[in-house]
Each structure stands twice: as structure tokens, then as C-alpha cells.
C-alpha positions as CSV (number, residue, x, y, z in Angstrom):
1,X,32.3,-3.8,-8.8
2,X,30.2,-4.6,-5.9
3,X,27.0,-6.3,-6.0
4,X,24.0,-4.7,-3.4
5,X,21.1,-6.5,-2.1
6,X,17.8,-5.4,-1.5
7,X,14.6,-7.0,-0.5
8,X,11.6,-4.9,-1.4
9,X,7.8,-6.3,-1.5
10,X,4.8,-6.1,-3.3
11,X,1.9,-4.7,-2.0
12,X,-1.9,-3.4,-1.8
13,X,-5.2,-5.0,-3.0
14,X,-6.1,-8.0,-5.4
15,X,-6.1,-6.3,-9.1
16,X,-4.6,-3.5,-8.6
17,X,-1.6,-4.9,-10.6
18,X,0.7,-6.5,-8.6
19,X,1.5,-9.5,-10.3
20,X,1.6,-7.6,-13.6
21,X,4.5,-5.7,-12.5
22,X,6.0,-8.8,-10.8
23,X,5.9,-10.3,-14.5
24,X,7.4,-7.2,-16.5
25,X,10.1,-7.4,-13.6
26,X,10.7,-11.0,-14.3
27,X,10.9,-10.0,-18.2
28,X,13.5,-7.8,-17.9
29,X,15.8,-10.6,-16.7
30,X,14.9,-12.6,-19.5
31,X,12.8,-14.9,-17.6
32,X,9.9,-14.6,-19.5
33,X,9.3,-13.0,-22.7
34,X,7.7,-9.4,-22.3
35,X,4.7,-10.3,-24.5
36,X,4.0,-12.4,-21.7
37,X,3.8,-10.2,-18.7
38,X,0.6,-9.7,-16.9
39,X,-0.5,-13.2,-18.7
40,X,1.9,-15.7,-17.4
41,X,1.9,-15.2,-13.9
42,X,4.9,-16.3,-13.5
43,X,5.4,-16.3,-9.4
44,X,1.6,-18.0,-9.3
45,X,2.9,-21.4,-8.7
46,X,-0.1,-23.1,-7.4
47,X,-2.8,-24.5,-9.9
48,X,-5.6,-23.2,-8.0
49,X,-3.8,-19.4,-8.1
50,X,-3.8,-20.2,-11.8
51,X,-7.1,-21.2,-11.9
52,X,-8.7,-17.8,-9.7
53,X,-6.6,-15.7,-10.9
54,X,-5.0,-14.3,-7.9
55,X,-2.3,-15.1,-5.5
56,X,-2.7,-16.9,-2.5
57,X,0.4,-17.3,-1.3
58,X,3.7,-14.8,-1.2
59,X,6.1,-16.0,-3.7
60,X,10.1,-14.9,-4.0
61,X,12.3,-14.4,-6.5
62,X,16.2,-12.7,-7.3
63,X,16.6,-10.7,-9.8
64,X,19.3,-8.8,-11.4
65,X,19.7,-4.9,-12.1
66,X,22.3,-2.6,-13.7
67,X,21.8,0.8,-13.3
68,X,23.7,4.1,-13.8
69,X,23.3,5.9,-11.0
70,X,25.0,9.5,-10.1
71,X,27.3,9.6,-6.6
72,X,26.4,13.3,-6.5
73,X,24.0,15.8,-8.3
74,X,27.2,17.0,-10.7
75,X,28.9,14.0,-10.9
76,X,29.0,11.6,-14.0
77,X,26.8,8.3,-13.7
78,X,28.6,5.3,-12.4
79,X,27.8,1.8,-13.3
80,X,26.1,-0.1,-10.3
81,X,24.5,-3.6,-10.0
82,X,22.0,-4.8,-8.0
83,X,20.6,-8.4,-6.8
84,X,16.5,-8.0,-5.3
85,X,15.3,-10.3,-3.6
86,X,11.3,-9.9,-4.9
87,X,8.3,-11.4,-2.5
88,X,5.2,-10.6,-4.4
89,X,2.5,-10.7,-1.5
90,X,-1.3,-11.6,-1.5
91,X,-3.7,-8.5,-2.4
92,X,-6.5,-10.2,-1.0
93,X,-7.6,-9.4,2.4
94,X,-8.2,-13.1,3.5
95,X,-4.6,-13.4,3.1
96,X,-3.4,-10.7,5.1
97,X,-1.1,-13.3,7.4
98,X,1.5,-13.9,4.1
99,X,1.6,-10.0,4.1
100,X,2.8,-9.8,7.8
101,X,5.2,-12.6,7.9
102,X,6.5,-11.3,4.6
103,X,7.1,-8.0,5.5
104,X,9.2,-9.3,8.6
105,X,11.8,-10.5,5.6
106,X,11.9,-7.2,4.0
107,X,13.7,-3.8,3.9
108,X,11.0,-1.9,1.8
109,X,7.9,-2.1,0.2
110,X,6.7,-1.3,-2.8
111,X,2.7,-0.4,-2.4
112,X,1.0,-0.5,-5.7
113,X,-2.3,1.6,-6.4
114,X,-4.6,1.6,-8.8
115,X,-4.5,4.8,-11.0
116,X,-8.8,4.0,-11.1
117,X,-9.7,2.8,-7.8
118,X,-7.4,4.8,-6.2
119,X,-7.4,4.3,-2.3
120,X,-8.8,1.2,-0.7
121,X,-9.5,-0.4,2.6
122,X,-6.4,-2.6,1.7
123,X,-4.3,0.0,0.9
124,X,-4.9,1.5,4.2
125,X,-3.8,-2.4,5.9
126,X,-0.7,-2.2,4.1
127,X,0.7,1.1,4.4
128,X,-0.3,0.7,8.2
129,X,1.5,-3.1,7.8
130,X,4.8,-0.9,6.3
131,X,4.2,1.5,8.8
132,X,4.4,-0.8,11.8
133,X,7.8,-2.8,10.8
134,X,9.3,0.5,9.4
135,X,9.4,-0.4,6.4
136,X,11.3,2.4,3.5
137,X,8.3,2.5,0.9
138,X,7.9,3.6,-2.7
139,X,4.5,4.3,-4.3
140,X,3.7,2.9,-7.5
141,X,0.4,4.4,-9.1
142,X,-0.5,1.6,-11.7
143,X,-2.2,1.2,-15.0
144,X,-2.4,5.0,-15.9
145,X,-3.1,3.6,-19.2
146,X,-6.8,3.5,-17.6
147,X,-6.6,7.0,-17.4
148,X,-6.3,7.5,-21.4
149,X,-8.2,4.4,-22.6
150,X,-11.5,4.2,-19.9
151,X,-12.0,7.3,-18.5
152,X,-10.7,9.2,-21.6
153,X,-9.0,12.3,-19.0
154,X,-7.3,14.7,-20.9
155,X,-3.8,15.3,-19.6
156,X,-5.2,18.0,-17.5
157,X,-8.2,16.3,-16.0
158,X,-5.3,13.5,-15.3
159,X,-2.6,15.3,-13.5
160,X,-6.0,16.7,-11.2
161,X,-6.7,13.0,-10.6
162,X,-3.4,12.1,-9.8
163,X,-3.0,14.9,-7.7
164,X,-6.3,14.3,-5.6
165,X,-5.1,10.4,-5.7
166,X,-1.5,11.6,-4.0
167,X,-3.1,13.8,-1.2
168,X,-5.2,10.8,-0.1
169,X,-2.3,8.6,0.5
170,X,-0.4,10.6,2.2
171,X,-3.7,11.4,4.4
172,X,-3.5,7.8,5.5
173,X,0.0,8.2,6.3
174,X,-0.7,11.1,8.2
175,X,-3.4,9.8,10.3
176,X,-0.8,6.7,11.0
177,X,2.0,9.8,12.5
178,X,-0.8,11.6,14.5
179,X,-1.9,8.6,16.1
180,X,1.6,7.7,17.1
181,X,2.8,11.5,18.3
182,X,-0.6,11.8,20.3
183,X,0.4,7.9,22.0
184,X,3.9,10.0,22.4
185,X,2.5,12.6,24.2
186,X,0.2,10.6,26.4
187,X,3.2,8.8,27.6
188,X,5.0,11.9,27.9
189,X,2.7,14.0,30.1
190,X,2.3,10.5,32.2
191,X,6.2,10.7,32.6
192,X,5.9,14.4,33.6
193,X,3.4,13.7,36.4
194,X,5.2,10.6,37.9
195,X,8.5,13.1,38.5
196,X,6.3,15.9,40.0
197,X,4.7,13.4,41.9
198,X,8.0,11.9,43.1
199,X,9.5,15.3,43.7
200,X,6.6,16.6,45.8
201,X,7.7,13.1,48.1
202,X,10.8,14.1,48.9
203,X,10.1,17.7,49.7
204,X,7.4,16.5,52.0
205,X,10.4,13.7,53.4
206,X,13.2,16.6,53.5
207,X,10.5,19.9,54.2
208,X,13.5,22.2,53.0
209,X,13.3,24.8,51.1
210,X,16.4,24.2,48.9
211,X,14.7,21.1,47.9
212,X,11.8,23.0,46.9
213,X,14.3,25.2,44.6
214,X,16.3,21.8,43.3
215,X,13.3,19.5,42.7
216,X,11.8,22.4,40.6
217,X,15.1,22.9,38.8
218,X,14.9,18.7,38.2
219,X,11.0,18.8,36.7
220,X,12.0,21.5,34.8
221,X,14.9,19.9,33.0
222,X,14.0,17.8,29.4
223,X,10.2,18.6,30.2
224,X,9.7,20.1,26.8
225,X,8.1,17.6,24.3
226,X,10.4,17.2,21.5
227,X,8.6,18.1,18.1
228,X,9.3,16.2,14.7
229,X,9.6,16.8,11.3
230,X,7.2,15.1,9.5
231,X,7.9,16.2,5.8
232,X,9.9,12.8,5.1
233,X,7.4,10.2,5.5
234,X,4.9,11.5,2.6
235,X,5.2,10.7,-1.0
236,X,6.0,13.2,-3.0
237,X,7.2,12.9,-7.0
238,X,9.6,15.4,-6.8
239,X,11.4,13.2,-3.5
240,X,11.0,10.1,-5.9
241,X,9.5,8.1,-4.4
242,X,6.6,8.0,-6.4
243,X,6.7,5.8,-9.7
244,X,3.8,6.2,-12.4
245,X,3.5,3.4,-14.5
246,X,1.5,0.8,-16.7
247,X,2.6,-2.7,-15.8
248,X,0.3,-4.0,-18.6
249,X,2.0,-1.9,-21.4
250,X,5.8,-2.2,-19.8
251,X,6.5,1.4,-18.8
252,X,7.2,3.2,-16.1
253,X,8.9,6.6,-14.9
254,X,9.5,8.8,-12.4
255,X,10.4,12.3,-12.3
256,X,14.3,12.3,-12.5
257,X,13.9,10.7,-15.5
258,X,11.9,13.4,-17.3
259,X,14.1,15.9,-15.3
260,X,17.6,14.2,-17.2
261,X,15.7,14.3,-20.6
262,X,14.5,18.0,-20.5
263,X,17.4,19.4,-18.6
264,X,19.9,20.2,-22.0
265,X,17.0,20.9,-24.0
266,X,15.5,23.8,-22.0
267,X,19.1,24.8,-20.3
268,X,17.6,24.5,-16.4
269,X,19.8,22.1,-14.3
270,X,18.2,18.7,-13.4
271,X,17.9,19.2,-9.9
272,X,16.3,22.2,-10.2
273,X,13.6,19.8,-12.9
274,X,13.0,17.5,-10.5
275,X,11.9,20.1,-8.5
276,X,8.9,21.8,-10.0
277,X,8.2,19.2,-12.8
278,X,5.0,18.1,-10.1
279,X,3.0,20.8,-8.5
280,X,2.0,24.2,-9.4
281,X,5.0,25.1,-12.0
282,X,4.5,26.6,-15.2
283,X,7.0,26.7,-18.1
284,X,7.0,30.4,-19.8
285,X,7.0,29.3,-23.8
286,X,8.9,32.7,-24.7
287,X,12.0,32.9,-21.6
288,X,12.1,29.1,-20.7
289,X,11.6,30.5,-17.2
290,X,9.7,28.3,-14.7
291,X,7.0,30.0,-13.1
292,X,4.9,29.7,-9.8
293,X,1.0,30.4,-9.8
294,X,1.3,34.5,-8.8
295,X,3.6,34.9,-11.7
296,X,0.9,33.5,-14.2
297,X,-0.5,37.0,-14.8
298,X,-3.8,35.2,-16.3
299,X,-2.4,33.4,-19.0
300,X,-3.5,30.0,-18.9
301,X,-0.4,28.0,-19.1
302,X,-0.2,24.3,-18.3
303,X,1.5,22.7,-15.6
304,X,5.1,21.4,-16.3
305,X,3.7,17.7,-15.8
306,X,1.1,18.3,-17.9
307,X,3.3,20.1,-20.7
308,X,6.0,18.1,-20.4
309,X,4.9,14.6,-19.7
310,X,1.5,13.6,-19.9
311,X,0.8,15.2,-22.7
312,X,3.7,13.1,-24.7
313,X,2.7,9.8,-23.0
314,X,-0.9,10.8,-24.4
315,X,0.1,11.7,-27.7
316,X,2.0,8.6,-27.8
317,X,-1.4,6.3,-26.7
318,X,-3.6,8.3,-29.3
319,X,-1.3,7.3,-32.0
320,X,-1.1,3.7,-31.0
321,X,-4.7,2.7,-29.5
322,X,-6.7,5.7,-30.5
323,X,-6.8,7.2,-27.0
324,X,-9.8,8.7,-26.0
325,X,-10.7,9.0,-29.5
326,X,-11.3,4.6,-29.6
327,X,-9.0,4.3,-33.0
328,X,-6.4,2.0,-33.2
């Protein structure tokens, strides 16, 4: 069985729980002891990181993963281990220097967010930071226990949030790809003008009129500027490449993994889940039919992500903690 390596990153601003996830990580190797994650700070080597409380410095470490992992949609999942090579980077913007060098070492970066704060001026350095070396990134929307415990959202007013919180991310992505196609096009009209230019000097030099004939022929050829797909640099969850979790409490999920629990127990094929379990999808209680927003008909039905996982991940806090109730 061969052993893949990876080097991903840690990313975005000071307490938006970086180092918390760096520790639950670290726990699952047997490192540290769970209990211990988010306390320990276990790649904070330096007393005086200790002693503040954040990291100063970016700090590496390898750890080991076996996951089952599906060669294609139908296929059965195959066995497949991993070695990552972790950098946990400063969230602090007065350390912004470890972040480059860092993500020189890398080949992707995970960019952390708090499911509170939600977009900060940091977060807008790093994604332009993973933006600029080309970096493959994954978005991890931390501490949704927040969401349950402080704010007290229903699962409803939560999957709004979340939604809202998405859409401004991938704004900031999307200001980083207009910016570059507009820098495109400025270099390609300048690339236009230089040939007309040029070919407007040799029909003065040869004053034939073939040349007037082939030099048009020549500006005309590859002259149309060559548009690009943008779908596959956003987040999305359904693409997942979007991971909702609570580093604090140890959990974390995306969609494919709700779409593999729910796909024998409602009868719909997983890729078809992993589809419409975000967004405007509807689950019809009596035919097990999904449904879009014009086949709603008025009934107020939830949203799949709403139905089918917040509203077990509340359910699960409120019998804990309390939830929004404040009972433990």
C-alpha cells in the first residue's frame, strides 16, 4: 500500500481557531490526549507563545492518516494512507512574513474562519497569500458550536448565516479573479495594438495591396480574448471543499459524509446527496423526492441542511449543554 504526502497549511486570523484544530489533529495521532486539544497548544513551542497565547512563529509537524476513500462514485472504498506534513501559521497580522515563507513550502492551505466573526481583514491577506502562490485551498468554518451556545440561532437562522458567511468568501475570491482577467485583458489589447502597429509598418515599407489583405488576415488571427471558467475557484459544500466544524468540541464534517449516511435510508444515490444537501433543496416528507423552490407549492418545508443536519447537531448540543435553552 503506498503512502501519499501532502503539505497543507493553517491559515486566517489570531482566534479564529487555528491552533485548536492543529491540537485535535495532533490528538488523533495519539500525541496528545483529546481532552487536551485547544488547551495544550501543542505546536506553541516558545514560552512567550505560551505565555500570550498566540503563535508567533509557523511550527511543523507529520502526521498520519488512514482513510477509506472511493476510486469511483460506484466503486467500494479502498484503504488509503496518508503522511501531512502540518505548518500551523501565525494568525496575527504582525506576523504576516512566517505566512509567506510558509506558504512557499506548501501544496494547499487550509483557511480557517470564524463561524462568529466571519470575514476579516486577515482573511482577505491570506486567501490573497493562497491566491498568489496557487495554492489548492479548503475552507474550514470553525466553532459553529458558537452558533448554538452564544448567539442561540435556530437551525434555520444558522444555515442563513452560514450562507451569507459563504457568499462573502467567495466575494473576496472573486474580486482576486476580476483583478487578474482585467490585468489579462490590459496586456492583451496592448498586445493587439503592438501587431496592428507593426503591420501598418510593413504595409507603409511594401505599399502593396496584397499586404494590406495578409497583414489583416495576420491581426485577425488568435485576436479573440480567451474567456475562462470561473466556477472552480469558489467554495462551495456540495464541491467539498468546505468543512464545518468545532475544533473545541472535536467534530467536523462535510457534506459527503451526511450524503453516505442518508443515502440507504432515504433510497437517493450519494452523489445525487451531495448535490442538493446545501442550497435551496427541499426533502418532500411523503415521496422522499427532493425538491427545488418552484416545486414548494407554499408549504413551508426546510432545507435539506437544515432537516437533515443541523437540526441533529442541534438536538445533539441541547441535550448535552442546554443549547440555546442554557441547561446542561
Amino acid at each position: 500500500m503506498s503512502l501519499q504526502y501532502s503539505s497543507p497549511f493553517l491559515l486566517n486570523f489570531q482566534d479564529h481557531g487555528k491552533t485548536s484544530l492543529t491540537d485535535s489533529l495532533i490528538a488523533t495521532n495519539g500525541i496528545i490526549s483529546p481532552k487536551l486539544a485547544g488547551k495544550i497548544r501543542y505546536l506553541d513551542s516558545r514560552p512567550d507563545e505560551q505565555l500570550r497565547g498566540i503563535t508567533m512563529e509557523s511550527s511543523a509537524i507529520s502526521l498520519f492518516f488512514s482513510m477509506l476513500r472511493r476510486p469511483s462514485p460506484d466503486a467500494d472504498p479502498v484503504s488509503k494512507e496518508y503522511l501531512i506534513n502540518l505548518i500551523d501559521s501565525p494568525g496575527h497580522i504582525d506576523f504576516s512574513s512566517e505566512v509567506s515563507t510558509a506558504s512557499r513550502l506548501c501544496d494547499g492551505a487550509v483557511v480557517l474562519v470564524d463561524a462568529v466573526e466571519g470575514v476579516c481583514s486577515q482573511t482577505v491577506t491570506v486567501l490573497r497569500q493562497t491566491w498568489v502562490e496557487q495554492l489548492k485551498p479548503i475552507l474550514v468554518i470553525n466553532k459553529m458550536d458558537r452558533l448554538v451556545t452564544e448567539l442561540k440561532m435556530s437551525p434555520a437562522e444558522a444555515f442563513s448565516h452560514l450562507s451569507r458567511l459563504l457568499e462573502q468568501v467567495n466575494a473576496v475570491i472573486g474580486s482576486f479573479y476580476q483583478g487578474e482577467r482585467m490585468e489579462e485583458d490590459l496586456q492583451w489589447r496592448e498586445r493587439m495594438e503592438d501587431r496592428v502597429n507593426a503591420a501598418a509598418a510593413r504595409d507603409q515599407d511594401n505599399k502593396k495591396s496584397s499586404a494590406d489583405d495578409e497583414s489583416a488576415q495576420s491581426i485577425t488571427e488568435g485576436t479573440e480574448f480567451e474567456e475562462r471558467d470561473d466556477e472552480d475557484i469558489y467554495f462551495a459544500p456540495e464541491k467539498n471543499n468546505v468543512i464545518f466544524c468545532s475544533a473545541v468540541d472535536g467534530w467536523a464534517f462535510t457534506i459527503r459524509q451526511f450524503a453516505a449516511i442518508y443515502e440507504k435510508k432515504l433510497g437517493i444515490k450519494r452523489t445525487v446527496l451531495e448535490k442538493v444537501l446545501w442550497g435551496d433543496y427541499y426533502l418532500d416528507p411523503k415521496t422522499k423526492r427532493v425538491l427545488g423552490v418552484k416545486h414548494l407549492k407554499g408549504r413551508a418545508l426546510k432545507p435539506m441542511f437544515v432537516q437533515l443536519v443541523l437540526d441533529s447537531i442541534w438536538a445533539a448540543y441541547q441535550a448535552t449543554t442546554g443549547g440555546d435553552k442554557g441547561k446542561g
